[in-house]
C-alpha positions as CSV (number, residue, x, y, z in Angstrom):
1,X,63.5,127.8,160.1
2,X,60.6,126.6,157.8
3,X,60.1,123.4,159.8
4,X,59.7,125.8,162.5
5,X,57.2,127.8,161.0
6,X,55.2,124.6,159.8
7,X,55.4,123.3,163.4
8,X,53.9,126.0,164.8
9,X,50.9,126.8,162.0
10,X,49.8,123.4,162.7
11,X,49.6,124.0,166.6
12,X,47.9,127.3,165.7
13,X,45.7,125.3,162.9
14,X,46.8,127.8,160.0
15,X,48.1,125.0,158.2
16,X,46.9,123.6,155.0
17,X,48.0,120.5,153.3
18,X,48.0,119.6,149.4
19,X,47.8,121.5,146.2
20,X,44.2,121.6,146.4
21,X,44.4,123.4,149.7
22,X,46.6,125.9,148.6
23,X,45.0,126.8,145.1
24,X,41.7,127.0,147.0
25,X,42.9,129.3,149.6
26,X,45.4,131.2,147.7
27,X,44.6,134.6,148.2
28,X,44.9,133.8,152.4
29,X,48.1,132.6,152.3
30,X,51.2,134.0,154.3
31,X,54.0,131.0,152.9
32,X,54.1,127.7,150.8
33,X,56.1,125.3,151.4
34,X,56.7,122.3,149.4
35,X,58.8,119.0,149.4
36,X,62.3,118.9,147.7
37,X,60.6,115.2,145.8
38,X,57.5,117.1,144.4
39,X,55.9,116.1,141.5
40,X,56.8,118.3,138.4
41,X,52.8,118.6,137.5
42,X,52.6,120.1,140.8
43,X,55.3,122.6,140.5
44,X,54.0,123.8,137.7
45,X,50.4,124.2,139.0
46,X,51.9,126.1,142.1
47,X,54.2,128.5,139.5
48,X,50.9,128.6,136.8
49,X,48.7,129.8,139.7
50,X,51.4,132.6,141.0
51,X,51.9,130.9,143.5
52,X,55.4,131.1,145.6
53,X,57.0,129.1,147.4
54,X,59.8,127.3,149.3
55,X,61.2,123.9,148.8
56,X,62.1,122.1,152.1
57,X,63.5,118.2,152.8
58,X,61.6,115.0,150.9
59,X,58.0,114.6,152.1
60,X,59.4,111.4,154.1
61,X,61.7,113.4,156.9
62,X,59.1,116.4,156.4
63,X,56.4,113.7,158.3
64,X,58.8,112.9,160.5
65,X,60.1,115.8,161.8
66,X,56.5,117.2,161.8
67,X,54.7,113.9,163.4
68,X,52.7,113.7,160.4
69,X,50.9,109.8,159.9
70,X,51.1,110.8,156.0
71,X,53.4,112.5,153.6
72,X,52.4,115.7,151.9
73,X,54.2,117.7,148.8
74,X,52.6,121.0,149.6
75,X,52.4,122.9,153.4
76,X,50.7,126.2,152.9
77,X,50.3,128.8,156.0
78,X,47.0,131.1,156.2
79,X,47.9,134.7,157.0
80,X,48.1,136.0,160.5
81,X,44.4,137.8,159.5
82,X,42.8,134.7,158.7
83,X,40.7,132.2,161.3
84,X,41.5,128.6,162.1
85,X,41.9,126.3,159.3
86,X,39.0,123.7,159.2
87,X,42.1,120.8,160.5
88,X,41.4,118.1,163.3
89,X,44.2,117.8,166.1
């Protein structure tokens, strides 16, 4: 179900990647997603933040299964209300 959901906010470009991403944009976030072989620094950012969210496959079959030339720890989605994320295709 998540990859689903990742799958289709990146073809929509309401996808951002990293923890940066989501601390910066974490009041226009819909879902965070993050990899099951996460840092524990990031964790902690994401749950000192208030941030919630998911934990999905290791960031290896995550860029797989998503086509992704990199691996990432954290996936957030922007809110249906919010405009394209600033992402090339």
């Amino acid at each position: 179900m998540s990859v689903k959901e990742l799958r289709e906010a990146i073809e929509q470009r309401k996808i951002y990647f990293g923890i940066r991403q989501a601390l910066k944009h974490s009041k226009k976030l819909s879902n965070v997603f993050i990899a099951k072989d996460v840092r524990d620094e990031t964790v902690e950012t994401l749950d000192n933040a208030g941030i919630e969210f998911m934990v999905l496959k290791s960031k290896e079959n995550l860029a797989k299964e998503l086509n992704l030339d990199f691996e990432c720890e954290v996936f957030s989605i922007a809110s249906k209300n919010e405009p394209p994320a600033n992402i090339k295709k």
